[in-house]
C-alpha positions as CSV (number, residue, x, y, z in Angstrom):
1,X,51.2,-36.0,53.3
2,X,54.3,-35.4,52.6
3,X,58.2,-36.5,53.9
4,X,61.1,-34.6,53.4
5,X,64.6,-35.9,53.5
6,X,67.9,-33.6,53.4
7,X,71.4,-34.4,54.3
8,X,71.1,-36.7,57.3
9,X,67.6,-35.4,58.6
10,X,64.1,-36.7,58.3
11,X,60.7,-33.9,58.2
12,X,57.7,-35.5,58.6
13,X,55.0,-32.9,59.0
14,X,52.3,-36.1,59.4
15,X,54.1,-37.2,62.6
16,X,55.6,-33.9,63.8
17,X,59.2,-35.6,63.9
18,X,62.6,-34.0,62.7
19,X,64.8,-37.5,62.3
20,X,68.5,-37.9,62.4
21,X,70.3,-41.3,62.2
22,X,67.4,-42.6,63.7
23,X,67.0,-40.2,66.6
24,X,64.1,-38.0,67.0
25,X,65.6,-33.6,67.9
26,X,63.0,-32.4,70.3
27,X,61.7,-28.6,68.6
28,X,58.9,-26.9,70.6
29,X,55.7,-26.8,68.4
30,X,56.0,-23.3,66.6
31,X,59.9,-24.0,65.6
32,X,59.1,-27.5,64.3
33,X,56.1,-25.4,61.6
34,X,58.8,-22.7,61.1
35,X,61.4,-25.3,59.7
36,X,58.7,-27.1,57.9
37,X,57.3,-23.6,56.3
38,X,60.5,-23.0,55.6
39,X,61.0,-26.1,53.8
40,X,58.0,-25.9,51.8
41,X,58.8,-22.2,50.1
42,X,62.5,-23.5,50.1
43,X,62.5,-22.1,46.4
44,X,61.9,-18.6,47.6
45,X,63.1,-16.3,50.1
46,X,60.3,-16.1,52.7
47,X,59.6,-12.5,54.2
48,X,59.7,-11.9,57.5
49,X,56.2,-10.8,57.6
50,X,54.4,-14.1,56.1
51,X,56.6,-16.1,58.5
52,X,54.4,-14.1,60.8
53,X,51.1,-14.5,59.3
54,X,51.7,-18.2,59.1
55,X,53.6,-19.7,62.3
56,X,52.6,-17.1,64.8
57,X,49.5,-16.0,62.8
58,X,47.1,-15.4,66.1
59,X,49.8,-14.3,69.2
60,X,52.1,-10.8,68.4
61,X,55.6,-11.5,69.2
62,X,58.8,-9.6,68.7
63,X,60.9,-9.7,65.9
64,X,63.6,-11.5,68.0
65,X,61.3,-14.2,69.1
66,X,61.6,-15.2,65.0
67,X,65.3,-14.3,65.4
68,X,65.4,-17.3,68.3
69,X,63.5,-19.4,66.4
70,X,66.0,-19.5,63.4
71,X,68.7,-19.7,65.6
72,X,67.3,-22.9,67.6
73,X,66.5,-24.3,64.4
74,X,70.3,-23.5,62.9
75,X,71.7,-25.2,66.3
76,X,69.3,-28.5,65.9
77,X,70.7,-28.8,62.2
78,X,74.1,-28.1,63.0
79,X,74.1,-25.0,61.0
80,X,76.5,-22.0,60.6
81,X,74.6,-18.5,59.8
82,X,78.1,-17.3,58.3
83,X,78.3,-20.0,56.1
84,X,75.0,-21.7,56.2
85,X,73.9,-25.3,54.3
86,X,70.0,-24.8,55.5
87,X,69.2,-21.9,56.8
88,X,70.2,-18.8,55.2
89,X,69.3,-14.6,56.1
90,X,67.9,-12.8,53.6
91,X,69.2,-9.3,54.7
92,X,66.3,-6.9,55.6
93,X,63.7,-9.2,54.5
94,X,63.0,-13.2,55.9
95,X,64.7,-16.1,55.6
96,X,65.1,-19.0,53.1
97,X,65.9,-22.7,53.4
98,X,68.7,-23.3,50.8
99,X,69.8,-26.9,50.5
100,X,69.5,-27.9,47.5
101,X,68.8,-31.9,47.2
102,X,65.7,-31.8,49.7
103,X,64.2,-35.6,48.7
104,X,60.5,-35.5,49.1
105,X,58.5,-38.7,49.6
106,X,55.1,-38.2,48.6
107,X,53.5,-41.0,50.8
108,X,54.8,-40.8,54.1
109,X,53.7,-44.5,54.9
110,X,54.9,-46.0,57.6
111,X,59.3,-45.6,58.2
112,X,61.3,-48.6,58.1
113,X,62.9,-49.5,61.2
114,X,66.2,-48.4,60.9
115,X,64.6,-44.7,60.5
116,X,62.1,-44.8,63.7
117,X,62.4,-42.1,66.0
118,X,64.1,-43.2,69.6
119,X,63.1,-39.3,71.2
120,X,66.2,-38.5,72.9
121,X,67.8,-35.1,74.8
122,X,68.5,-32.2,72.6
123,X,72.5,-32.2,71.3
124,X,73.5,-28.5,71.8
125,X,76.6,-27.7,70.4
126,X,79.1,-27.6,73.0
127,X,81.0,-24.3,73.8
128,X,84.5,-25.6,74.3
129,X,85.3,-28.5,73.4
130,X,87.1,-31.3,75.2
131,X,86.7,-28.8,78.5
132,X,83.7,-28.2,81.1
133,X,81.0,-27.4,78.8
134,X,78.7,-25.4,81.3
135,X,81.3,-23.0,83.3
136,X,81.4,-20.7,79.6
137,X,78.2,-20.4,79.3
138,X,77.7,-19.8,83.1
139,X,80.0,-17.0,82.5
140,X,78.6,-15.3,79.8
141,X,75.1,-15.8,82.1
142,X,76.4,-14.0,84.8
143,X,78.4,-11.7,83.5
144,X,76.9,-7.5,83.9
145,X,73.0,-7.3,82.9
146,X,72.0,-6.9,79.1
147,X,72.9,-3.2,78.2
148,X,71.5,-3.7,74.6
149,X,69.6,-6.2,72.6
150,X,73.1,-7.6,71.5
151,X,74.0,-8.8,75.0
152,X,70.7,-10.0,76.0
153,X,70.8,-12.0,72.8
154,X,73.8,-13.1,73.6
155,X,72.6,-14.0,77.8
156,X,69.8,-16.0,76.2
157,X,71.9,-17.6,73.0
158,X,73.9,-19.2,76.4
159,X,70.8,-19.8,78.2
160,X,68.9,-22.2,75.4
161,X,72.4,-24.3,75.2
162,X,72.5,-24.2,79.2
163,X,68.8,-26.2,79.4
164,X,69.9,-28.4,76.5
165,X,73.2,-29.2,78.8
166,X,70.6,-29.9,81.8
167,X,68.4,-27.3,83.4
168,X,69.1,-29.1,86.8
169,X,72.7,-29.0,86.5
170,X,72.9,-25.7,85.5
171,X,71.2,-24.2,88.2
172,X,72.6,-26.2,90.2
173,X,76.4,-24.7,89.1
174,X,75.3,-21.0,89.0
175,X,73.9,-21.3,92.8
176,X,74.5,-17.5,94.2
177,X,77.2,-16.5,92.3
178,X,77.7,-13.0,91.0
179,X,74.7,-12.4,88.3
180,X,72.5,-15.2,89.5
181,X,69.5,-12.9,89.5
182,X,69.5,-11.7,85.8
183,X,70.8,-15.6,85.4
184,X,68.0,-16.8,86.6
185,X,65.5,-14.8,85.1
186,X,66.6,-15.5,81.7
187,X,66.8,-19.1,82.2
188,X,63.5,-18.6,83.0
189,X,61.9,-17.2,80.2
190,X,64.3,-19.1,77.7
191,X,62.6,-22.2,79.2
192,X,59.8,-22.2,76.9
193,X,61.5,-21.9,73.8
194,X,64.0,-24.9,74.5
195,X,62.4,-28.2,74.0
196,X,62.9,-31.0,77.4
197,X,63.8,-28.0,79.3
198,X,63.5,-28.2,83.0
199,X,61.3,-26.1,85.8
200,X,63.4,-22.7,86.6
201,X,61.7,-22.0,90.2
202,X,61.8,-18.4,91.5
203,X,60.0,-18.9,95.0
204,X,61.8,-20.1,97.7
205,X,65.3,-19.3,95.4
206,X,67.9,-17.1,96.8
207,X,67.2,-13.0,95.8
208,X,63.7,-14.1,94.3
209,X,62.1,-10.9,94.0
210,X,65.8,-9.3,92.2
211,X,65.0,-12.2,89.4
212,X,61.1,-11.5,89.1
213,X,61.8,-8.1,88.5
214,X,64.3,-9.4,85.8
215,X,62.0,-11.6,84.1
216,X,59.1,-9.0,83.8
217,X,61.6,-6.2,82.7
218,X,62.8,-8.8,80.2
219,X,59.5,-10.0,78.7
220,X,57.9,-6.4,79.0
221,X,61.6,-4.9,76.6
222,X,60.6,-8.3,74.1
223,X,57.0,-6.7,73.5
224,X,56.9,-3.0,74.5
225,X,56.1,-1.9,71.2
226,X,52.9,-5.0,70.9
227,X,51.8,-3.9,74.6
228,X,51.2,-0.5,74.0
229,X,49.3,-0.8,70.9
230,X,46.8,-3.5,72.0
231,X,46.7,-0.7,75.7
232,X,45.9,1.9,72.9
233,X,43.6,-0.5,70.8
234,X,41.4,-1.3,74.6
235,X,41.0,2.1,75.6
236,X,39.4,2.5,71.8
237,X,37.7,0.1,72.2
238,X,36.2,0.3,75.3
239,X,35.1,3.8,73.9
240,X,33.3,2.6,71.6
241,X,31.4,0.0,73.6
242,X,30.3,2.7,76.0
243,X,29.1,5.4,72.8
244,X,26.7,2.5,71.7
245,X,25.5,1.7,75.3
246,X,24.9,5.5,76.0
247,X,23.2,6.3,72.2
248,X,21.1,3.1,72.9
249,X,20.1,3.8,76.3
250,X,19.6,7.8,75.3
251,X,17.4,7.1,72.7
252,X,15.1,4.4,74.7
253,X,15.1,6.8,77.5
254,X,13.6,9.4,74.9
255,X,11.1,6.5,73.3
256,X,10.1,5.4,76.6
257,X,6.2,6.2,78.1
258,X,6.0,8.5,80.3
259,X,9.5,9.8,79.6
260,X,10.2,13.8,79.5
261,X,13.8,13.2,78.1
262,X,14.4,15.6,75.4
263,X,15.6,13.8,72.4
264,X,19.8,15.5,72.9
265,X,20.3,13.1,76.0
266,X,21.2,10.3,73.6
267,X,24.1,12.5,72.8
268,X,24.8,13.6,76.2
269,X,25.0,9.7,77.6
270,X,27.0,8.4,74.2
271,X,29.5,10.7,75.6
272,X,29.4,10.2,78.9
273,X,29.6,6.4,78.1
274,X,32.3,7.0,75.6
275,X,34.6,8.9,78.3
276,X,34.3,6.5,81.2
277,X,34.7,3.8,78.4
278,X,38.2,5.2,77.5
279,X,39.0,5.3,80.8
280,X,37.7,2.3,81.9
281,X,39.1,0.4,79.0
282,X,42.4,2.2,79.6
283,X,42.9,0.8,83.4
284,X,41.8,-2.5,82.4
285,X,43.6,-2.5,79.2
286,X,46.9,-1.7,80.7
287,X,46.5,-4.3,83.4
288,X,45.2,-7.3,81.0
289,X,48.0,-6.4,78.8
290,X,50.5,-6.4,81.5
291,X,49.6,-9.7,82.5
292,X,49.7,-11.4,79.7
293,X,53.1,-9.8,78.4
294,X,54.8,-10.6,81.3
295,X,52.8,-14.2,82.7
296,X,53.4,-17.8,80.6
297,X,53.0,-20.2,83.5
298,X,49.7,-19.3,85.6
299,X,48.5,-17.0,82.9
300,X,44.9,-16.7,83.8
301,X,45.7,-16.0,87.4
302,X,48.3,-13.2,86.4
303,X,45.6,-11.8,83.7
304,X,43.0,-12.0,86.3
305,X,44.5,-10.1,88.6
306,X,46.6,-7.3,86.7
307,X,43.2,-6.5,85.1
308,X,41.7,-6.1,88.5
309,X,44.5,-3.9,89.8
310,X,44.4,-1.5,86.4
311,X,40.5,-1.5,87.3
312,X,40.6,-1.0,90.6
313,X,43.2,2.0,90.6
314,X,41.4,4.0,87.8
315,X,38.0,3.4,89.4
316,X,39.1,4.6,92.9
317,X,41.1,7.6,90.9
318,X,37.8,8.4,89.1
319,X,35.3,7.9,92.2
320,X,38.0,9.9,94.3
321,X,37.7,13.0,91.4
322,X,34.2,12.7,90.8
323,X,32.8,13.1,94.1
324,X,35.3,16.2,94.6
325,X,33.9,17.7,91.5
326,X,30.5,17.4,92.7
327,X,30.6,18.4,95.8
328,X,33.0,21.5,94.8
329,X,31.1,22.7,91.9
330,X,27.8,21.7,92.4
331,X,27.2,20.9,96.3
332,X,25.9,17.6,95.2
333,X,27.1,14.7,97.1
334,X,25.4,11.2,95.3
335,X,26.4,7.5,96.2
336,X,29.1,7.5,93.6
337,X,31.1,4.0,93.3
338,X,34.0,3.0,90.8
339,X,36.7,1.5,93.3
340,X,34.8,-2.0,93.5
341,X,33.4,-1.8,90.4
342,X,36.8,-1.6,88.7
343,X,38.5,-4.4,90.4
344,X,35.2,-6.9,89.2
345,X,34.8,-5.8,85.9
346,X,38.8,-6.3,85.8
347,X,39.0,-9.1,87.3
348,X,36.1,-10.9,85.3
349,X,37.6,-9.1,81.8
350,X,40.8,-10.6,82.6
351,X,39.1,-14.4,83.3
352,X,37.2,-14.1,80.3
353,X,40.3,-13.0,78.0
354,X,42.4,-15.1,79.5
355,X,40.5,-18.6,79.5
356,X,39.1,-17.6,75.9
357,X,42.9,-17.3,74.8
358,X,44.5,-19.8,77.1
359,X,45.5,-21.9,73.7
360,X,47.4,-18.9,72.2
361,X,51.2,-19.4,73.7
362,X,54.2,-17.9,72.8
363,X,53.0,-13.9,72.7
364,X,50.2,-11.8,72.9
365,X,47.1,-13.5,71.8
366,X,45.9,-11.6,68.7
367,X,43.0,-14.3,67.2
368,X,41.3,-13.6,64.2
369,X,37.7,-13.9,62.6
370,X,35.5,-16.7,64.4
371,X,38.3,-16.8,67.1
372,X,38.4,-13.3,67.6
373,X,34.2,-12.9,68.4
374,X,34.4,-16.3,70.4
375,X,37.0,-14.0,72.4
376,X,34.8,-11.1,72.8
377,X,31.9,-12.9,73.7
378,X,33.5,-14.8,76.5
379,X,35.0,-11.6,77.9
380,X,31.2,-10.3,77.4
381,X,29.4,-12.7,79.1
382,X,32.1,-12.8,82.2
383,X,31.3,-8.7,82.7
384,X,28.0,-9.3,81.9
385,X,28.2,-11.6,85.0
386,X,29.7,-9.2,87.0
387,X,27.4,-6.4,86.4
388,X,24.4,-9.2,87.9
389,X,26.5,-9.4,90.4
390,X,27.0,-5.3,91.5
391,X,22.9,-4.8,90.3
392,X,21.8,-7.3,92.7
393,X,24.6,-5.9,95.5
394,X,23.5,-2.3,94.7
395,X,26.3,-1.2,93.2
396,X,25.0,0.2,89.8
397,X,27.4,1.3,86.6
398,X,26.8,4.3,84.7
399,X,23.6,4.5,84.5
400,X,22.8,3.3,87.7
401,X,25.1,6.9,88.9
402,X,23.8,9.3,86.5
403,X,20.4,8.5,87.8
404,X,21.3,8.5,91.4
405,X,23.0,12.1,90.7
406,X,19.3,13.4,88.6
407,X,17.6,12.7,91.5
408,X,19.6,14.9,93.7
409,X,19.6,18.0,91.1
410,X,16.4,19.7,90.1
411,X,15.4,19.9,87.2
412,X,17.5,16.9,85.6
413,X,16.3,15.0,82.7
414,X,18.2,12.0,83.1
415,X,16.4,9.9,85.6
416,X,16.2,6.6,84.4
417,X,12.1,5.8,85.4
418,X,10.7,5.3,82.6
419,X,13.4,2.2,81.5
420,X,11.9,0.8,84.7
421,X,8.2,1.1,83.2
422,X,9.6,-1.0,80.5
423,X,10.4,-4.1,82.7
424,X,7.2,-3.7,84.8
425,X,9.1,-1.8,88.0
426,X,7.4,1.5,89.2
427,X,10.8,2.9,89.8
428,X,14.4,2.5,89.3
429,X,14.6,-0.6,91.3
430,X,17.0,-3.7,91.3
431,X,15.5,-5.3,88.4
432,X,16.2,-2.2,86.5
433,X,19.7,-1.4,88.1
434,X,20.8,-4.9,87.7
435,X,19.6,-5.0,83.7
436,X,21.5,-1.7,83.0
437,X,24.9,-3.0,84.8
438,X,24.6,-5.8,83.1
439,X,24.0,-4.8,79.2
440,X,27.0,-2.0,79.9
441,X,29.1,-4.1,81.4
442,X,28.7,-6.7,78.7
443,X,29.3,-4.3,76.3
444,X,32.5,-2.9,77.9
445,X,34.0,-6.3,77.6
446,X,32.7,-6.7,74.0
447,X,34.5,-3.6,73.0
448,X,37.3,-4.3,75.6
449,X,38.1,-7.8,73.8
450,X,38.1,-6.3,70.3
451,X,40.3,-3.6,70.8
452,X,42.6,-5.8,72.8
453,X,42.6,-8.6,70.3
454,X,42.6,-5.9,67.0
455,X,44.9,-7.3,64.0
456,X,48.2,-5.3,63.6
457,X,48.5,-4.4,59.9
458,X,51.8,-5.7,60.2
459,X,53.7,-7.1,62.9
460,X,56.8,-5.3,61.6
461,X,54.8,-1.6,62.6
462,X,53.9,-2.9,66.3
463,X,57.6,-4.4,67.2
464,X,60.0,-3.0,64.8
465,X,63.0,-1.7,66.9
């Protein structure tokens, strides 16, 4: 493998060390491949869009995430962006590494000893020189809340060379002053990006809730655009999921012995299960997606539980409305659920998504071919688990209700018998109810997964500004 030398700094992709003068710059994970992408197509100019396909290639970000890559990477090599040596902006396009005697060694054996890495803190450059190097930076912290993307660049441009200065310290000097909420928050989520960075806690700390609220509003603005596709891309999903579950259930219903189901009912249930798919998938969507853009520490906790929150507040809107409906329209009053049901199939959607992606840091986790099925079965089998789960406790799904509403109303054709004939039950019993909650639950989380986790066909369309 291959070593690059330039000016006074030493790549080595084999041993994931950027070397100068014998002293090892710390760069979080994706920043170190940016540079050395960068590096390797230093004879082009690099779009922004590749960079994208190939650093971040299965989590969305923003476009400024990239912005604050390059401009962590210009600060580790001592580099201008108005007058660059490494690093330079190709306008409306990428970026493209422009020094021009880049050595490369083509063995990268071991390093002599007067080039081994001695890992030491991150250098930021200092703000004022010969003065106080943190009060500056505290100020432009702490000064009004971002009104535009410029200031909060700014706020977070100050917070990455605060944590390189000493996380402790810093928080220690901005204390309760003026700001300290926004402060903190931003310190907060600039913590990840800023290699040797230390904890930011929010519990416990003075106006705790004011800087929560900060940090989601912040990490919500970084991937608005992102969130609401993939919440577009679930409900779509989810859709789907419940067509195929209603088509395939219609038509055994219709195949089935003893079954008086005229042959339309496949139609009928494909769009019932489409509907209350969309919605479904729309709740649970909105919550998983919340959760994940606004959750990097204690991710599958805040996944879990957004996704049971979206579940549970559409299924208690849509129990609430479809029992009204009945009664008012048709006098029928059937043991309709969706409350509980929501908050479990949430709840299990989100543990499935969120322990299936839990390796995907730095944005919204957007996997792609084996990945992306390995996704959507996990996320499968976890609903599928949950539907065992409301079968055996009684609670059935959609199937489960349209059959308990046929047998109140004369004359329906939907009862759901004759699937029970199939697995040896003379009725709609548990076996039955529990086999039906599970296959449509397991296919709303199949569907769920693979609209959450679809491909943009560019990142530039999702989070251009």
């Amino acid at each position: 493998m291959q070593r690059y030398r330039f000016a006074d700094f030493t790549l080595s992709p084999r041993r994931r060390t950027l070397v100068r003068g014998g002293r090892e710059l710390p760069l979080i994970p994706r920043y170190f491949d940016l540079l050395v992408f960068l590096v390797e197509h230093r004879h082009e100019a690099v779009h922004r869009r590749e960079i994208f396909d190939r650093v971040w290639s299965e989590v969305v970000v923003s476009d400024s995430a990239l912005s604050q890559a390059v401009r962590t990477l210009r600060r580790t090599l001592d580099d201008d962006s108005r007058e660059p040596r490494f690093i330079r902006t190709v306008s409306r396009h990428g970026y493209q590494f422009v020094y021009r005697d880049v050595v490369v060694d083509e063995n990268d054996d071991a390093v002599a000893e007067s080039n081994r890495a001695a890992p030491v803190a991150e250098r930021p450059a200092s703000p004022a020189a010969g003065g106080d190097p943190f009060e500056p930076l505290l100020a432009r912290l702490t000064r009004s809340p971002a009104r535009d993307v410029a200031d909060e660049e700014d706020a977070r441009d100050a917070a990455e060379l605060l944590h390189g200065l000493g996380t402790g310290e810093a928080l220690r000097r901005l204390g309760t002053r003026p700001g300290h909420a926004f402060a903190r928050a931003i310190l907060r989520d600039s913590r990840w990006d800023v290699a040797n960075a230390g904890p930011v806690p929010l519990i416990g700390q003075p106006r705790a809730l004011a800087s929560a609220a900060a940090l989601v509003r912040l990490r919500l603005r970084r991937a608005a655009r992102a969130a609401a596709a993939r919440w577009v891309g679930a409900s779509a999903g989810a859709a789907a999921a419940g067509i195929c579950g209603g088509a395939i259930g219609g038509v055994m219903l219709v195949v089935a012995p003893g079954s008086g189901a005229r042959p339309e009912i496949a139609g009928v249930l494909a769009f019932l299960g489409g509907l209350i798919g969309a919605i479904a998938g729309a709740g649970v969507g909105a919550g998983l997606t919340f959760g994940e853009a606004t959750a990097r520490s204690q991710r599958v906790v805040a996944v879990t539980v957004s996704g049971a929150v979206g579940g549970g507040v559409v299924g208690y809107a849509v129990q609430w409305v479809s029992r009204a409906a009945l009664e008012t329209l048709a006098g029928v009053q059937a043991p309709i659920g969706g409350g509980v049901e929501g908050v479990v199939l949430g709840a299990l959607s989100g543990v499935g998504y969120a322990v299936a992606t839990r390796r995907l840091e730095g944005g919204l986790a957007a996997p792609r071919g084996v990945r992306r099925i390995e996704v959507a079965a996990m996320t499968a089998a976890a609903c599928a688990l949950g539907g065992v789960v409301l079968g055996v406790s009684g609670r059935p799904l959609v199937g489960g209700t349209i059959h308990a509403i046929s047998q109140t109303s004369s004359g329906a054709h939907a009862l759901l018998t004759p699937l029970a004939h199939l697995v040896g039950e003379p009725d709609f019993g548990p076996l039955t109810r529990t086999l039906i909650a599970a296959g449509e639950a397991g296919l709303f989380g199949a569907g769920l997964a693979v609209g959450l986790t679809r491909s943009p066909r560019s990142h530039e369309s999702l989070i251009a500004r």
